[in-house]
N, C-alpha and C positions, 0 to 999 in steps of 0.2 A: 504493500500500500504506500509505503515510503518512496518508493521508489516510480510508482504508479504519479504521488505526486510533483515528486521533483520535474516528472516530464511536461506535465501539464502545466505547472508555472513556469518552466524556463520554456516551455510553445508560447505561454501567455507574451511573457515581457520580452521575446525574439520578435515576435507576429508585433507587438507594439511599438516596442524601441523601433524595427525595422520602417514600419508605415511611417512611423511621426521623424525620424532621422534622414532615412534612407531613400525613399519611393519617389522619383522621378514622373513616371507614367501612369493614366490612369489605372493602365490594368496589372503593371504594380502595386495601384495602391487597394484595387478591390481585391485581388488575391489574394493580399497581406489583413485585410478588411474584416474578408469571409473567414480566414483561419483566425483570427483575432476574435471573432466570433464563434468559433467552434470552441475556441478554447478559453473562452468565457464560458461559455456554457459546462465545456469540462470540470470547470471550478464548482462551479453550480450544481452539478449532478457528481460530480465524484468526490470532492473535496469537503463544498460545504456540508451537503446534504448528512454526509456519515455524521459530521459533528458536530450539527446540531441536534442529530438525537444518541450524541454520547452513543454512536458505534465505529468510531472510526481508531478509537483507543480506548486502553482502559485506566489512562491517565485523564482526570479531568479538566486538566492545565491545557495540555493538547488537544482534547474534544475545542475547548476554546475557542483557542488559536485556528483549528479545522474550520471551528461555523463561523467565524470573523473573515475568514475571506470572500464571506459576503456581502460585506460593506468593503472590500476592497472594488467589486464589481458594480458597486451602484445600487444593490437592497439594503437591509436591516434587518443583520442576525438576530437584533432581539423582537424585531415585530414579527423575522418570521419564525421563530421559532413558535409564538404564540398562533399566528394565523397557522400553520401545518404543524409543528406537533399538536400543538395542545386542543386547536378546533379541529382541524382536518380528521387527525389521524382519528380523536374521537367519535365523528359526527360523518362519519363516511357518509356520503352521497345521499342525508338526510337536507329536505329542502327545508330552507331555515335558519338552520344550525351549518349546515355547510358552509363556509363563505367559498370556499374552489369550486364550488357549483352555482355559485351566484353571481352572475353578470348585470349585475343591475338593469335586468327589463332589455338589455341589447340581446339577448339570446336566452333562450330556454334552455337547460338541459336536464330538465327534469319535470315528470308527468305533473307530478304536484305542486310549478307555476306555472302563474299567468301567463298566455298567451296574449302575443299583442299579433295585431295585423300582419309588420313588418320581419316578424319571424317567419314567415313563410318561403324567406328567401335566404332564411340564415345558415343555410348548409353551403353558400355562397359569398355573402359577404363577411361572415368570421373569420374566414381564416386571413387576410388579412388585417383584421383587427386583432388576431391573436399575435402578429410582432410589434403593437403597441405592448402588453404587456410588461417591458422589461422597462421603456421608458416612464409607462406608468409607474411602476415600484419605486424608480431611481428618482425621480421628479416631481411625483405628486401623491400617489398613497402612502407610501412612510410616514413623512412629514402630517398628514392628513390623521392619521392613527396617532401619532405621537399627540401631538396636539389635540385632539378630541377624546383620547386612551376607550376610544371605541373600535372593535371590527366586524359591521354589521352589525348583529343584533347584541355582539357581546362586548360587555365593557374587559376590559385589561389594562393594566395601572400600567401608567408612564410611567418610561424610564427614568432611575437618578441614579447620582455619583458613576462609577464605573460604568454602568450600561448608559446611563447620558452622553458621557466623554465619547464611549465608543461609536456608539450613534450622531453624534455628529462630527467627532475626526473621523469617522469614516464616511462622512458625503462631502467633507471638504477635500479629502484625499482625492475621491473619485471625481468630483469635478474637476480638482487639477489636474488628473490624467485624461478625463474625457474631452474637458474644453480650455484649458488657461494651457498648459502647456502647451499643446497644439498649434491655438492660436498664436504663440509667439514667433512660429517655423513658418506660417500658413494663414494664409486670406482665414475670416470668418466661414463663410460660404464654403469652402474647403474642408474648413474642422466640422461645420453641421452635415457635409455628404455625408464623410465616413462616417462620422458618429450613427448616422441614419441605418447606412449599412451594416456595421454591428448588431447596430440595439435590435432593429427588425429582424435579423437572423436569429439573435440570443432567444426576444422574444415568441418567437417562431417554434424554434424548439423546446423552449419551456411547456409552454401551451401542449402542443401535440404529446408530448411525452409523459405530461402529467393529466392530463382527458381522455387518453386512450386507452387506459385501465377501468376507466370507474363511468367515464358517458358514454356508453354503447348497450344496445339491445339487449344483451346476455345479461349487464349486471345488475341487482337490484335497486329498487330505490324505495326506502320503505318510509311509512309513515309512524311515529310513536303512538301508542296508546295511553293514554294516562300518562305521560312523562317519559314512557319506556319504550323500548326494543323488544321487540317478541321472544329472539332470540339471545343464545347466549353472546358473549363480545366477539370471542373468535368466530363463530359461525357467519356470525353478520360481518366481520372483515373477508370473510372467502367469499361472501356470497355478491359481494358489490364491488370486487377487485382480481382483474382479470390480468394476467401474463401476456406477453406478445413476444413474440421472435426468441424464444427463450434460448434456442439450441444456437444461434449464431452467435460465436466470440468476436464478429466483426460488432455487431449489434451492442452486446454486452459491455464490451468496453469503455466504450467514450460515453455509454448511460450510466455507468458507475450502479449497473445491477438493475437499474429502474424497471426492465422487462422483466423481471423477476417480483413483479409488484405486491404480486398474492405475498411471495413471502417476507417481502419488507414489511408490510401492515400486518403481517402475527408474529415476525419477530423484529422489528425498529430497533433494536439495541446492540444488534450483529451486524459488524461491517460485509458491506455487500459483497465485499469478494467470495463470501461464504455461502452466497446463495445458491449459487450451482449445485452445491455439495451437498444443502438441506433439500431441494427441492422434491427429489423422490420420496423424502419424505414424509414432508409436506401433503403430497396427491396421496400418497398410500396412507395418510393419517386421516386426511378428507374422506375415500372410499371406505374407513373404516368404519366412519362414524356417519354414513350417509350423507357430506356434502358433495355440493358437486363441486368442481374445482374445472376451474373455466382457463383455457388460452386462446388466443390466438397463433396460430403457426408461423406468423412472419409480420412483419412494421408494416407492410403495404397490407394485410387482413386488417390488421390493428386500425390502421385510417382507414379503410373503406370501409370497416364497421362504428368509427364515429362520425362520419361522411352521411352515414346510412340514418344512424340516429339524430342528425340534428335537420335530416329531414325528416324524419316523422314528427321529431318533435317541433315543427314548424306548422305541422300540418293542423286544420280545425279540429280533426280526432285525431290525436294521437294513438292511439288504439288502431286506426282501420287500416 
């Protein structure tokens, strides 16, 4: 894992250094652009992800250090920690309580909201609204959450002392990497392309990778009764969280285990390089106990089966 991250920061600040020093041509600088993009996202899915939920070590100093190179990228380890561990991983794909299921009215994906009109076309026009995502986090939802210690329907206490520092030396870091630096090499209009190019890719991937386990046809979306889940915790983690691509190490790699999703969400505490190795177990624990235990065989099933769901759920019956 050590080693897995040294690559992915020295791609990050290679791909960086090289575009903001080095890039002459345009199609030097989107090449350098698009890998600067990958490997943001690398951080995002292999680096952060482990250590914010304390599996990337069993040092808590390091777990740290791991989910803080999220605010190296332009989020907030400490807002997301609370928006994905603490609600997400909870409140799987219940409407309401989810906020990773809640697009504020631009998109449905789920039976139990509102449809608006304009959803009807949203198996269309989401996905590029899904590479705002990353600009939104770094620019306007953080700062939004912090300042109002709301997300969605749930209140969560602002940050202080060490998580305040961190949270904002790390959006003034990232802005001096994203735009003041930049700018001093380079026209304005110049630092806002690439920036463009980045963020839209990072958020690109974010989006897709983290929607195509949990908003498609197969998995569930249940409603509470009385406050509660019908089911026990694990069952309703299998049952609303679907695998994609699982058998390809091309795949596996640079998602830092993501398509291994089922077994991130019944076990979060295990660095994902381990998922390979639990997964049989995983399915054969499922078939023991009557779940079903749901994949996808490859990343293009995986989108065409949330491709598939956000047109039904566009549709006036979702059901027909």
């Amino acid at each position: 894992m050590y080693l897995k991250t040294a690559i992915i920061l020295l791609g990050f600040a290679a791909s960086y250094g090289l575009l903001v020093f080095a890039a002459s041509t345009l199609w030097q600088g989107l090449t350098l652009a698009i890998l600067l993009g990958l490997f943001t996202a690398g951080i995002g899915f292999d680096i952060q992800h482990d250590g914010g939920h304390n599996a990337y070590s069993r040092r808590h100093w390091i777990n740290k250090l791991a989910a803080m190179t999220m605010d190296l990228i332009g989020g907030s380890s400490y807002v997301w920690h609370r928006k994905h561990v603490v609600i997400h991983h909870r409140y799987v794909n219940i409407a309401g309580y989810d906020t990773d299921i809640d697009l504020g009215g631009i998109g449905r994906l789920s039976p139990h909201q509102r449809r608006r009109t304009f959803n009807r076309w949203q198996h269309l026009y989401l996905w590029p609204l899904y590479g705002l995502l990353a600009i939104k986090l770094q620019l306007v939802s953080d700062f939004r959450t912090v300042f109002t210690g709301r997300l969605g329907p749930h209140r969560i206490p602002r940050p202080r002392g060490w998580d305040l520092a961190v949270f904002l030396g790390g959006k003034t870091v990232f802005l001096a990497l994203a735009f003041a630096i930049p700018a001093m090499f380079h026209p304005l209009w110049m630092v806002a392309f690439y920036y463009g190019v980045v963020v839209l890719l990072l958020g690109m991937l974010l989006s897709v990778v983290f929607q195509m386990p949990h908003c498609v046809a197969e998995s569930g979306f249940p409603l509470p009764q009385d406050g509660r889940i019908a089911v026990p915790w694990a069952v309703h983690q299998a049952q609303v969280t679907l695998d994609f691509s699982k058998h390809n190490p091309v795949a596996t790699w640079p998602l830092g285990g993501l398509n291994y999703h089922c077994e991130h969400h019944l076990l979060p505490l295990i660095c994902h390089v381990n998922y390979p190795a639990v997964s049989e177990v995983v399915a054969r624990t499922c078939r023991e106990f009557g779940v079903e235990y749901k994949e996808h065989r490859s990343f293009r099933a995986g989108l065409a089966a949330h491709y598939r769901w956000l047109r039904q759920m566009g549709r006036p019956d979702p059901e027909g």
